[in-house]
N, C-alpha and C positions, 0 to 999 in steps of 0.2 A: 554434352556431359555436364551434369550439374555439378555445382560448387560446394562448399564447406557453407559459405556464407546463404546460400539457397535453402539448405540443406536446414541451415542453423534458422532461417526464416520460417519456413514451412513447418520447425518444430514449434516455433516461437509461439505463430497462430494456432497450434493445432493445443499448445499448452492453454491460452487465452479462451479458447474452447471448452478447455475441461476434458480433453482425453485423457485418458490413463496410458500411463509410461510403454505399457508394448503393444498399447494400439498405432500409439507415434513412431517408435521402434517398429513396426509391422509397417506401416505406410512410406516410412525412410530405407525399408529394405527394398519393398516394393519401387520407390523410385529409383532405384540403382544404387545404394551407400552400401559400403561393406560393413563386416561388425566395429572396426575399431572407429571409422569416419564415424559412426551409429552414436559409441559413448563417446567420443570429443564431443557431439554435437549435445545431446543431450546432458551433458554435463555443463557446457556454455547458457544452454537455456534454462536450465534449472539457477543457475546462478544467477542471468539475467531476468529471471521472474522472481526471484529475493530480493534483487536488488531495487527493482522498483516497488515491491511492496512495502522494503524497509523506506524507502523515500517519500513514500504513500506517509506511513504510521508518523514518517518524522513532521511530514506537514501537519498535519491532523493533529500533532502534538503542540507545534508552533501555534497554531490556530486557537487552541484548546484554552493555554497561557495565554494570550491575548485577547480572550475573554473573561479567562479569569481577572488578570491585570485591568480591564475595562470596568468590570464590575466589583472590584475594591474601590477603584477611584468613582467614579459612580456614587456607589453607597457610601463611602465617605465624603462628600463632596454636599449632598444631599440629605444627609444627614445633620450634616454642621448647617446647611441653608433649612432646614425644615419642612424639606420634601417630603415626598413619597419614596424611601427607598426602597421595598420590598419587591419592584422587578427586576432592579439591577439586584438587589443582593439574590433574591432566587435565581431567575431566569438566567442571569449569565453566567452565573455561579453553575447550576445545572448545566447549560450547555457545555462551558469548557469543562466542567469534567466528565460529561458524556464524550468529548472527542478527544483529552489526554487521554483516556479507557481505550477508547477506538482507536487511538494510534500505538497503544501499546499491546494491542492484540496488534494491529497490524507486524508492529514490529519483532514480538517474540513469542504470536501463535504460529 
């Protein structure tokens, strides 16, 4: 007899997959779960595929600021010595704000 925890695995994978909710439902009945075991489980895995996306978005975000942070100090740094600043000021300026964007879709699409 499968478990909750099987049950809640086999959805997990099958979410990570990209099924639609009653082809997983359909496959979870098929293994033996009744309806209520059905939405416990699929309610745990929609939560826990939130969850790591929103930890996704918060990285990506981290990451994003500390390119941005890299490339203020950079471009001022480089500036005052009479560098070349215009890769630190573009280039890391663009990247971290392509991945703060990218982490806040992660987070709140």
């Amino acid at each position: 007899m499968n478990t909750i925890s099987s049950y809640l695995e086999q959805a997990c994978q099958l979410m990570r997959e990209r099924k639609e909710r009653h082809e997983i439902e359909k496959q979870l009945a098929d293994a033996g779960a009744d309806t209520n075991t059905i939405e416990q489980v699929m309610d745990a895995a929609e939560k826990d595929l939130i969850k790591k996306t929103i930890n996704k978005g918060c990285v990506k975000i981290g990451v994003g600021i500390l390119f941005l942070g890299a490339g203020f100090l950079c471009t001022f740094l480089f500036n005052h010595t009479g560098l070349n600043y215009h890769i630190s000021l573009y280039g890391f300026t663009s990247i971290g704000i392509i991945l703060v964007f990218a982490g806040m879709i992660d987070m709140f699409g």
